[in-house]
Structure formats: C-alpha cells, structure tokens
N, C-alpha and C positions, 0 to 999 in steps of 0.2 A: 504493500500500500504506500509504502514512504518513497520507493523510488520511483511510483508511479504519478506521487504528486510534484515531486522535484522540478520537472518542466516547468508545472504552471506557476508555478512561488517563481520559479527564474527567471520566466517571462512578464511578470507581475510587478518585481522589482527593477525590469528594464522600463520596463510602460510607466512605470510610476516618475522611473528618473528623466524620461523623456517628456513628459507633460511635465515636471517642476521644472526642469530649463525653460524649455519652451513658454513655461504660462513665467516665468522670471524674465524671460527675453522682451516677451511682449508687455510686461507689466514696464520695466525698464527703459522701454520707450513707445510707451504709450500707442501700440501696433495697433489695437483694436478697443474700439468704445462703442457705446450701445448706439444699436438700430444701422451700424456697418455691414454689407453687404459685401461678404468677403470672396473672392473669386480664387480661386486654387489654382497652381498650374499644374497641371497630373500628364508628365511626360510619357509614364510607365517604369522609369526609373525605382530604386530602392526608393531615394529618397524622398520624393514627390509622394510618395507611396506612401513614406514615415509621417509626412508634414500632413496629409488629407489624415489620416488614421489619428494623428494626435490633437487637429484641431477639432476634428470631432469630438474625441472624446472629451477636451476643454469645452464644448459648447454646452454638453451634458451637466457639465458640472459646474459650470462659471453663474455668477450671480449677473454677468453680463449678457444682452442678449443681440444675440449677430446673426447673419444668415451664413449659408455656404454654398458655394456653388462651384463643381467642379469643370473643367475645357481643358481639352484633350486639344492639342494642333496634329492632327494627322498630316503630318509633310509631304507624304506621300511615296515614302521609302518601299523601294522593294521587299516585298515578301512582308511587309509589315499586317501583326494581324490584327483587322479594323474590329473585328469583333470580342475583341479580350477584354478592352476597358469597358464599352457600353455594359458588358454581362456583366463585370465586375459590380460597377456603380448602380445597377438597379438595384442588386443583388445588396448593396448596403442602404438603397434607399437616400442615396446621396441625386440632387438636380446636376444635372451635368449638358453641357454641351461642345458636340466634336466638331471641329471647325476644322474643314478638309480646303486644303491649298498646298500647291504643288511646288514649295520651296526647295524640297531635292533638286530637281534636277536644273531651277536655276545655280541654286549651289556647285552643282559635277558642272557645270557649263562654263562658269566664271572664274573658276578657283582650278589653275593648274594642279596634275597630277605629282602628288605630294607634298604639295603645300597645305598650309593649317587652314581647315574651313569655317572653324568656330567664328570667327568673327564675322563673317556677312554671315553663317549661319541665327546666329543670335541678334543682329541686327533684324533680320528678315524676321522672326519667330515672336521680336519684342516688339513691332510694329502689327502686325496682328493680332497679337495679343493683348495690345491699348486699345485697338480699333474694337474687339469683341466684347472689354471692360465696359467703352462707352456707350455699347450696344445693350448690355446686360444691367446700366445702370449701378455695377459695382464700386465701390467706395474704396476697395484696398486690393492690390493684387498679392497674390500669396507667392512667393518662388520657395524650394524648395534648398537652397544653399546653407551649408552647414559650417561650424567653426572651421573644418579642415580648410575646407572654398576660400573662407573669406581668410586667414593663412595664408592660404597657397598667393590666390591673388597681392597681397601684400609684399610678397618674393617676388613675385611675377615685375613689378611697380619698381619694385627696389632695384631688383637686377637690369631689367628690360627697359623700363620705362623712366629709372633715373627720377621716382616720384614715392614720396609716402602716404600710399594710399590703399586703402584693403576696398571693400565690398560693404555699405554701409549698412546698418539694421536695418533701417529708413530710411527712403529716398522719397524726392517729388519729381517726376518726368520735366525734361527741359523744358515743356509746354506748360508746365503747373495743374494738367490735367489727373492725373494720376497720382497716386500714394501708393510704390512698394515698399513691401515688407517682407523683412526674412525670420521668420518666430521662431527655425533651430539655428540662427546664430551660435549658442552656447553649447548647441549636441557637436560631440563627436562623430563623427562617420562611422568606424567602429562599430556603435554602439544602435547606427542605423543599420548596418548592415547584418546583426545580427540578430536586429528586430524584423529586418523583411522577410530574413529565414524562418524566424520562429512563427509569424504569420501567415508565409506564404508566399506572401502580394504575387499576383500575375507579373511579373517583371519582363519585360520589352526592352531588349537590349537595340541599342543609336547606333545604326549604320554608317552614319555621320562620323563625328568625331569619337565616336567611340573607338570605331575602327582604325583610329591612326595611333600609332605605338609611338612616335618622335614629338608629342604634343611638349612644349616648354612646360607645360599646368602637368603632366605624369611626371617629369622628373623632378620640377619642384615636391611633390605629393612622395616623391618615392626619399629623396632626403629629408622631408618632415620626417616620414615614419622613422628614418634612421637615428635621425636624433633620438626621437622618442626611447627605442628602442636602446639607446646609450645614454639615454640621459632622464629617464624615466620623470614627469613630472613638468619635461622642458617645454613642451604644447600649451599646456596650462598659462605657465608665466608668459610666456608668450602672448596668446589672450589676453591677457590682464593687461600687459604695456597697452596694446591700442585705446584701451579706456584711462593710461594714465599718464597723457600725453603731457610734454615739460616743455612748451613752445620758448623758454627763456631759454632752452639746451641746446636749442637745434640753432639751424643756420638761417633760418627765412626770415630774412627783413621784412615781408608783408606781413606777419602774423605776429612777428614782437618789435616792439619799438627800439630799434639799436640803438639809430639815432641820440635819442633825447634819453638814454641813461647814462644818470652819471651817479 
C-alpha cells in the first residue's frame, strides 16, 4: 500500500511547489487581478503544458476571479497532429481556440538552410498571437517561459548582445496594447519537466527550432546545467541578482547619475 501511494505524495509535492512559485511570481508582480481574461499560449510543449495545468489549478483556489482561455497557433508543421490539443482541452473542459496559419513554410523559405529560425519564427507567432488576444478581448497573455528561459536569455544578452537584459515577468507590447506575463518565472525546468511526465501532457515536439542542435539558447542551457551540476545552488543566486540590481555598480550613465556625484 505504501509504495503504491508514493507517486501521488511525489507528484502532490511537485504541484504544490509549482502553484507556490507561480501564485508568488504573479503575486510579485501583480500578473493577474480580478475580472482578467487570461489567454494561455499552449504550444504543446512541456511547459505551456505546466503553465495551462497550474493556472488552472490557481483559479480553483484563488480568492481572485479571472477567466482562461487556451490558443493553440497551428503553424502548420509537417506531420503535426491537429487533433491532440483540441481532445486534450475539451477533455479538461478548458475554452480554447486553434488559430491555423501557415508560418512554417514562410519560415523554411526565408531562413537559409542552417541558420537559426527562432527569431522571425517568434516574431511571426507573437504577431498572431496579439492579433487573436484583441480578437478574444483578452487582458493578459500567458507564455509559458521558465527561470531556466529567462537565465538563458540573460547569457544570451550578455554574451551576444553586449546588453543586461533577461526576459521580463511583465511586459506591455510596443503598441501598449497588450500585457504579457510569464507566472513560472520562478519554476525551474527540471521541475517542469518532471511534472509533464508525471501527468502525461500530450506533448508535441517543434519541428522548428526544436530541431536544430547548434541553437546559441542549447549551449547557453547546456552550461547553466553545468554549473549547477558543480556548483549546486549556483541557478538560484543567480535569480536572485536580477531582482537585486546595484545601478551605482554598473557602468551606464543613463541609469545612474555619474555626473553630478560627488
């Protein structure tokens, strides 16, 4: 009987630690307030996967009251199967809608062979998916990015980009039309990815960028882990600097008065 209950206590105390980040993330910054009309983005991914499953189960429980609404972008990827989410999402009784456009193959058309397609791919995918927000009357768009993401992206910035910049909780679209929000900021991946297994999720692996192995964002992702991995604890602080920023320490004369201290 004991090691028959073992899973669900194990998966109990994952769920649990996933809904306290996440409802800490969004409390943190003020991601959702009442009569919000929350749009989810459900790739098919683990994570997207994590982020629909735990804001659910915050709605259940929150003294706050918000809607949710799931959209699927079908790209329109080979061999992609149209029928996985829909079944999924009735199946939980979640609103959803799949917004079918054919961004694959402007992506294979534009984007030389072996070069990195994430960037018009995600440019194409986030314009669609503001357009389907304003269609929907949604008030906050969900992505499904996790501490590792926003991490990664900050090496990515640091190294590549010559900029100190990660992946904010809270964003407003260049047009001020939109309010994203990332509610597992504070999850580990890890700790997704061992909830999608325990669940389940229908997972739909991205023919896209999934499929390229020379991405800067894997090798960044593959020396986090290392660290981690030698330095147990080193992800965490890590984290923590981005919220505890010392603009008197850094170099940018836009953001601290050099000038005029004396």
């Amino acid at each position: 009987m004991r090691a028959a209950a073992k899973p669900s206590r194990t998966l109990e105390r994952l769920a649990s630690r996933l809904r306290s980040l996440a409802g800490k993330a969004i409390a943190d910054f003020r991601m959702i307030v009442p009569g919000d009309r929350v749009m989810v983005c459900l790739s098919g991914g683990k994570d997207s996967h994590g982020l629909l499953d735990v804001l659910l189960s915050l709605k259940e429980k929150s003294p706050v009251r918000f809607e949710l609404i799931a959209v699927n972008l079908d790209q329109k990827q080979p061999g992609f199967p149209a029928h996985v989410l829909p079944e999924y999402l009735e199946s939980r009784g979640v609103p959803f809608r799949i917004e079918e456009q054919d961004t694959y193959s402007v992506v294979k058309r534009v984007i030389p062979e072996g070069k990195t397609m994430c960037s018009l791919c995600s440019r194409l995918r986030r314009g669609v998916l503001y357009r389907v927000a304003g269609e929907l009357g949604a008030t906050k768009i969900a992505l499904g990015h996790h501490r590792d993401d926003i991490l990664a992206t900050f090496f990515l910035n640091l190294f590549h980009g010559g900029q100190l910049k990660a992946m904010p909780a809270k964003l407003v679209s260049d047009d001020g039309k939109h309010v994203v929000i990332r509610p597992l900021a504070y999850v580990a991946e890890a700790d997704l990815a061992a909830y999608a297994e325990a669940k389940r999720f229908p997972i739909i692996p991205c023919t896209l960028c999934g499929s390229q192995d020379n991405l800067q964002r894997k090798q960044v992702g593959e020396m986090l882990r290392d660290w981690e991995r030698r330095q147990p604890g080193r992800t965490e602080s890590m984290v923590r600097a981005l919220s505890e920023v010392r603009p008197s320490h850094l170099l940018d004369r836009k953001l601290y008065d050099f000038d005029n201290l004396k």
